[in-house]
C-alpha positions in Angstrom: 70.6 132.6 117.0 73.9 134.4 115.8 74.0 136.0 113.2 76.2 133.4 111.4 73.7 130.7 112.1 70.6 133.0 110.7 72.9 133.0 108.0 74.0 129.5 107.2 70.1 128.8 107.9 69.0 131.8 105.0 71.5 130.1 102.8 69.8 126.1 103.0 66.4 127.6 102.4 67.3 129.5 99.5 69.1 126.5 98.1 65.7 124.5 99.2 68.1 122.3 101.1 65.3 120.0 103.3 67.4 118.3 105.3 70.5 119.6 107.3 72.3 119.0 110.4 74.6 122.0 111.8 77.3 121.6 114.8 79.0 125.0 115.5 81.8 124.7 118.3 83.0 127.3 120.5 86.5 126.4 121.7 88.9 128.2 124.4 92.5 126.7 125.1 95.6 126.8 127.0 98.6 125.6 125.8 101.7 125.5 127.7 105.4 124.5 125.8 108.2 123.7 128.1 111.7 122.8 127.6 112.9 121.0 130.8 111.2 123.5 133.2 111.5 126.4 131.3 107.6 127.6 129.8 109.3 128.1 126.1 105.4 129.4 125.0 102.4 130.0 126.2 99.4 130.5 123.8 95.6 131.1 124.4 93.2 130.7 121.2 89.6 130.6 120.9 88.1 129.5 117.8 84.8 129.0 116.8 83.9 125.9 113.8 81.0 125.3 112.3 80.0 121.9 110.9 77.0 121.8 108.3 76.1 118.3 106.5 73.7 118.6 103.7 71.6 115.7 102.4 70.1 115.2 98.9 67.1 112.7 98.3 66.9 111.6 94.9 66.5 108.2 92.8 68.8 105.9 91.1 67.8 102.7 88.6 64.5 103.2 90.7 65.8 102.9 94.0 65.5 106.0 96.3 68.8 106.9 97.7 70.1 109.8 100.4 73.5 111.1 99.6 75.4 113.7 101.9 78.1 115.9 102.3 79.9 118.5 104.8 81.1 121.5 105.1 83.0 123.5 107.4 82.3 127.3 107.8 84.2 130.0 109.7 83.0 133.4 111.1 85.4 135.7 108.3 83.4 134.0 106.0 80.6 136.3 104.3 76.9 134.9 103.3 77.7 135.0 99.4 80.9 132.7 100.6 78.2 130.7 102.8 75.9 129.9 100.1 78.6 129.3 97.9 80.1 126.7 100.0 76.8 125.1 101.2 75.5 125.0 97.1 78.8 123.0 96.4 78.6 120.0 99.2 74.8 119.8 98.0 75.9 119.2 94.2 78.4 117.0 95.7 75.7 115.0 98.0 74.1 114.1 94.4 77.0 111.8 93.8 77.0 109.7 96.8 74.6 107.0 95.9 73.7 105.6 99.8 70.3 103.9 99.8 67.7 106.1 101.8 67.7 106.3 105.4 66.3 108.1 108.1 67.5 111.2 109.7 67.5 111.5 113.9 63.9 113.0 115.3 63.7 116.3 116.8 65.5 116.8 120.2 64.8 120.2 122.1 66.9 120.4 125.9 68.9 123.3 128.1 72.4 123.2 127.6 74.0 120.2 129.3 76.7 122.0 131.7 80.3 119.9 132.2 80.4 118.4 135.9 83.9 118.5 134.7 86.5 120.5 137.9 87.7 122.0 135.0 84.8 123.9 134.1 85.3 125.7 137.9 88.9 127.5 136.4 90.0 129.3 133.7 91.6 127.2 131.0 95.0 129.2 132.0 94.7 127.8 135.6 93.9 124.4 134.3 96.9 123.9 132.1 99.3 125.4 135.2 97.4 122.9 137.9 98.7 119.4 135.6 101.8 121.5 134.6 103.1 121.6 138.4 101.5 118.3 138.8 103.9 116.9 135.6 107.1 118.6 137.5 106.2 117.0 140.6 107.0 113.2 139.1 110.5 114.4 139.3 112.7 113.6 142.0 116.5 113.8 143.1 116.9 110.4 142.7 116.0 109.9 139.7 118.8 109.8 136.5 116.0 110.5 133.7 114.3 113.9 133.5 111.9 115.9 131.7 113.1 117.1 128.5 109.9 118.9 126.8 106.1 118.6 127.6 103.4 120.0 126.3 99.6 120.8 128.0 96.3 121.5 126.6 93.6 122.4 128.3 90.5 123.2 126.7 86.7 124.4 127.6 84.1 123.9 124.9 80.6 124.5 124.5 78.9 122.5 121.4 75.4 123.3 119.8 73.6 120.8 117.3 70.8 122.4 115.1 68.9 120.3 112.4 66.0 120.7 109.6 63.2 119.1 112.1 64.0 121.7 114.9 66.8 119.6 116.6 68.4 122.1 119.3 70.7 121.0 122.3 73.9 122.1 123.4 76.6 120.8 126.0 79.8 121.8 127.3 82.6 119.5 127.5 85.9 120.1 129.1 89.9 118.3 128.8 92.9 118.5 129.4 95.6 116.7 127.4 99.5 116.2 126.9 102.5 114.6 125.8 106.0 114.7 127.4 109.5 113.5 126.8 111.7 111.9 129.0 115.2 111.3 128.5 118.2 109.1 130.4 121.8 109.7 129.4 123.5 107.0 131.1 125.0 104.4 130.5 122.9 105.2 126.9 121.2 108.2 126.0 117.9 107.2 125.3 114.4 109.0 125.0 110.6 107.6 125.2 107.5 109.5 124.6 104.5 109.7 126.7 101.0 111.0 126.1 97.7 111.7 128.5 94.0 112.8 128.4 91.7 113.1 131.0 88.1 114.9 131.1 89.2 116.4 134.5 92.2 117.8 136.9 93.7 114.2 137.7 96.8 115.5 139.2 97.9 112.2 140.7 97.1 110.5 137.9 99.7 112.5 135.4 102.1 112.7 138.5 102.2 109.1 138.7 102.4 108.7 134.9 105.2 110.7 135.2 107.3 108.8 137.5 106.4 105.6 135.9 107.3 107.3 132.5 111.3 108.5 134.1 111.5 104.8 135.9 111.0 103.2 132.7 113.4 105.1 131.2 116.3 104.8 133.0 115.6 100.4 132.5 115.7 101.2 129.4 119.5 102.7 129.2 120.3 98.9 130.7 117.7 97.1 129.1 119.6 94.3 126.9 118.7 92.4 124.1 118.1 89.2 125.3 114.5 87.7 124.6 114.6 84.2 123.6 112.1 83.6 120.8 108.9 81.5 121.8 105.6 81.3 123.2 104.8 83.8 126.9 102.6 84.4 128.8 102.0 88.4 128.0 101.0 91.3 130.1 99.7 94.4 128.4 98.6 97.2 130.8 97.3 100.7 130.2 97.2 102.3 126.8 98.3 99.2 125.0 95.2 97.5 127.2 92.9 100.4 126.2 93.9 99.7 122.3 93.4 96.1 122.8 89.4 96.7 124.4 89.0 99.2 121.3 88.3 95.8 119.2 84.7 95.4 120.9 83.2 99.1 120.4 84.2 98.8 116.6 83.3 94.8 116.1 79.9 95.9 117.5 79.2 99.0 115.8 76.1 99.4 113.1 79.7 100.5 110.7 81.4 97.3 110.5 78.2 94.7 110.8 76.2 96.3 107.7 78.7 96.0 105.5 79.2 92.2 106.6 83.2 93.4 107.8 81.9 92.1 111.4 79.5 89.5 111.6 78.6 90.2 115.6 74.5 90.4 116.4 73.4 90.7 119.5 72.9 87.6 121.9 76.2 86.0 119.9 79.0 84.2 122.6 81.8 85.9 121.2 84.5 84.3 123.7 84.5 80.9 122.3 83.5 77.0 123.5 86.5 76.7 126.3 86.3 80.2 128.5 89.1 80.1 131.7 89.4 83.5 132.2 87.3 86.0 132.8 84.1 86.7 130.6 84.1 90.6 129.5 81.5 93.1 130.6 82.1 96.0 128.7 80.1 99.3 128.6 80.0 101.8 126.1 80.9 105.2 127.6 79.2 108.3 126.3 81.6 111.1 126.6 79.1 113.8 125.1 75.7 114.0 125.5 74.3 114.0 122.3 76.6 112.7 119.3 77.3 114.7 116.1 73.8 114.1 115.0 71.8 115.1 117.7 71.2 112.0 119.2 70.8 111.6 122.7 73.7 109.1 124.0 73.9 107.6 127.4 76.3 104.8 128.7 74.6 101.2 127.7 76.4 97.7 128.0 78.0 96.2 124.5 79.5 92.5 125.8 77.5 91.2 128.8 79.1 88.2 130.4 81.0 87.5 126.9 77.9 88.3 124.8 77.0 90.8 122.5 74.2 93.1 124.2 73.8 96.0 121.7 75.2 96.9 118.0 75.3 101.0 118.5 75.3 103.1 115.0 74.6 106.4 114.0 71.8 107.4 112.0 72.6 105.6 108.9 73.6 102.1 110.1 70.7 102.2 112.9 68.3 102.5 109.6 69.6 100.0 107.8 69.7 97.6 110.7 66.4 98.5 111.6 67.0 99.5 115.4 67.2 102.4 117.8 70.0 105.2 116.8 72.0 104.6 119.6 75.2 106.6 118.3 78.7 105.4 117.8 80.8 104.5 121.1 84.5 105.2 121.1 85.3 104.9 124.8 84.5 102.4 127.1 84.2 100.9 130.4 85.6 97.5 131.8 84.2 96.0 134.5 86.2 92.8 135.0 89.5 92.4 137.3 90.2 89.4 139.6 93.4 89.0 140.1 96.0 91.1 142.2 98.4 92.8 140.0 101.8 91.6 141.5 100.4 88.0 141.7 99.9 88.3 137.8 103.6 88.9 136.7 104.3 85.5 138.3 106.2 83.7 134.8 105.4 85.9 131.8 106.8 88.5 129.8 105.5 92.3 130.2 106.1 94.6 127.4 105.8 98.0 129.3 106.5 100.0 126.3 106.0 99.4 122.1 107.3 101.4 119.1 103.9 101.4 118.1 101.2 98.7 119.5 98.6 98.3 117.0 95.1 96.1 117.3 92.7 95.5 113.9 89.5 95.7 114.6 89.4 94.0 110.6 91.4 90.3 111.3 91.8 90.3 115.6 94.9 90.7 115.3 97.8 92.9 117.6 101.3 93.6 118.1 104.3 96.0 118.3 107.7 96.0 118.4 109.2 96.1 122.1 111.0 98.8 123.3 110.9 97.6 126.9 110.0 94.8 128.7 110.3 92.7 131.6 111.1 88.6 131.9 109.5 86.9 134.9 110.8 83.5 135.2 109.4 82.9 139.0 112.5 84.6 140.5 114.1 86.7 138.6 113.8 89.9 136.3 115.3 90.6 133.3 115.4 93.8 131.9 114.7 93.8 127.8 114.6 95.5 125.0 114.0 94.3 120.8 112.0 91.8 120.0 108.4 91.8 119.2 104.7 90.4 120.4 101.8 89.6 117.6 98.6 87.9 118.5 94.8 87.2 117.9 92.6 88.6 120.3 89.5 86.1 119.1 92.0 82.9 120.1 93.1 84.2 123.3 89.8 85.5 124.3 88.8 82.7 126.3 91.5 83.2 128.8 91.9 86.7 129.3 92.0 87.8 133.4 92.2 90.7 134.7 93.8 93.2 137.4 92.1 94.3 140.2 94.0 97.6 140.1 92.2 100.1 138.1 93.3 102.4 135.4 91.9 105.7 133.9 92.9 106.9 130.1 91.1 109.0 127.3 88.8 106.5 126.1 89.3 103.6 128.8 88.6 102.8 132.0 89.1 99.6 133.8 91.5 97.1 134.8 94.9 98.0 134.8 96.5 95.1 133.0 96.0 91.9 131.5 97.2 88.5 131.4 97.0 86.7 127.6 98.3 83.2 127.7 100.5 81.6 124.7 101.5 84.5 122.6 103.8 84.4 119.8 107.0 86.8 120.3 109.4 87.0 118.4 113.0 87.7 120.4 116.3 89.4 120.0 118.2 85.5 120.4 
């Protein structure tokens, strides 16, 4: 152990703290800021962070109850600071009257290395590879351009101590970015782009990139014209990953305890009437172990439309009385039947939102368009304005698919998707 752990660990047994779970985090990044093509900055940090949550057993009216709290401790710190801080969140875990539950068992394993290509280079390299991969989504012919980007590539190596002898560690690895593009003709107009991906996907940003400066240039043109009414609506990408993110939270242990989803597992959850395509959806576990210490592997959460596993943490899993699964955030789709060009046949497909939103509370979605294209059969229209709101739980029954594929931070899966009827409110 370091000496800061042998530390933090002298501290909870002098405060007789029985139960504890610490996650320290060693972290090495390369970030890149450009202004067109010019590198404006380049910074390298490492930084160590070190999570430890107490809990505090105690009784209330007769009931037992588990309350906790966390703390974050750096390396300046000294031990007097330490204890100090670690006494505090255990006075505060007094006050957090959760009914009792149990705490992960003890997990002992090797560190889990990344498979990640990124682990091969140094983060510096990294961060150059998808920097000259961005630049090369530029062409001649194109009137948009880069005007800023960022890059962030980062190597990190996690280790999860608890009270019951809990030790595992893992590395993980990422690189991640935004960009803006801009068109000044025949209106100057900018849109802003993001990416993460858990390895060197060079194509993948490169094509991003030429979709992003494309886009942009339709929208100097694009014209308010949408018609208010009914559509058929595409949604593709990262306003398709935001849309899936409704069935990791409706089935997690968080939102069925507390009665805000009332999924269980074995529950049809795409209505009487299904047309489309019933959703197979795994959980994806991007770590190893979650912030617990609990082993996490990818399992299935909507099997041919049905609910195959509620997946909690520690907490939730005990109340529930199941297996502590951990919570998944990212996912896997495998649905997609239909060819995408065959798709955008009649419908209306908002490539880019002000800001798409989907609540995981009520089913419902929207944004406000900031470019879109009108299919009427045989021509295109090129729009901007108007706006798209929907509920996923009515229009479930007739979702399809793309066959083409699509790969994002916490998605993968079809590329698009076809919703049928939506409300949209238009520009005339």
């Amino acid at each position: 152990m370091t000496t800061l752990i042998n530390d933090i660990c002298r501290a909870l047994g002098e405060l007789n703290v029985a139960e504890w779970i610490l996650s320290q985090t060693d972290t090495e990044t390369a970030e890149l800021f450009f202004i067109k093509h010019n590198l404006d900055m380049r910074r390298m940090k490492k930084v160590t962070k070190i999570n430890v949550t107490v809990y505090r057993p105690f009784e209330k009216d007769g009931a037992k109850m588990k309350g906790s709290s966390s703390v974050e401790i750096v390396p300046s710190q000294s031990f007097v600071e330490i204890k100090a801080l670690i006494e505090k969140a255990y006075f505060a875990a007094s006050f957090v009257a959760n009914p009792t539950y149990s705490l992960p068992d003890k997990v002992i394993g090797e560190l889990k290395k990344s498979e990640s290509d990124i682990a091969k280079v140094s983060v510096g390299d990294a961060a150059m590879v998808m920097a000259k991969a961005m630049f090369a989504g530029e062409s001649k012919d194109n009137k948009a351009f880069i005007n800023s980007g960022e890059i962030f590539a980062e190597k990190s190596t996690t280790r999860i101590l608890s009270a019951c002898g809990t030790d595992v560690s893992y590395e993980d690895c990422n690189v991640n970015g935004e960009l803006v593009v801009q068109c000044k003709e025949p209106e100057d107009v900018e849109m802003f782009r993001s990416f993460e991906y858990d390895g060197l996907k060079t194509d993948a940003v490169t094509a991003l990139v030429k979709e992003a400066l494309s886009q942009v240039e339709d929208r100097a043109i694009a014209k308010k014209e949408l018609p208010s009414g009914s559509y058929d609506v595409i949604l593709s990408g990262e306003q398709l990953a935001e849309l899936m993110s409704f069935y990791p939270e409706r089935t997690s242990g968080n939102m069925v305890f507390p009665g805000y989803s009332t999924w269980k597992v074995g529950d049809d959850i795409m209505g009487e009437t299904v047309t489309g395509e019933r959703i197979n959806l795994i959980g994806h576990a991007k770590q190893p172990f979650n912030s617990e210490g609990i082993p996490m592997e990818d399992k299935p959460l909507i099997e041919d439309g049905k609910v195959s596993l509620i997946h909690s943490g520690a907490q939730f899993a005990s109340y529930l009385q199941q297996p502590m699964t951990g919570l998944y955030t990212a996912v896997t789709l495998n649905n997609g039947t239909v060819p995408f060009a065959e798709m955008k046949k009649n419908c209306l497909y908002p490539v880019t939102f002000s800001d798409f939103q989907m609540d995981a509370f009520s089913g419902f979605f929207g944004g406000e368009i900031r470019l879109a294209y009108l299919f009427d059969g045989e021509n295109v229209k090129i729009i901007t304005g108007g706006s798209v709101s929907g509920n996923i739980s009515e229009c479930c029954g007739e979702l399809v698919f793309s066959r083409e594929r699509y790969s994002g931070a916490n998605y993968e899966g079809p590329f698009a998707v076809k919703l049928k009827n939506i409300k949209v409110a238009g520009t005339v």
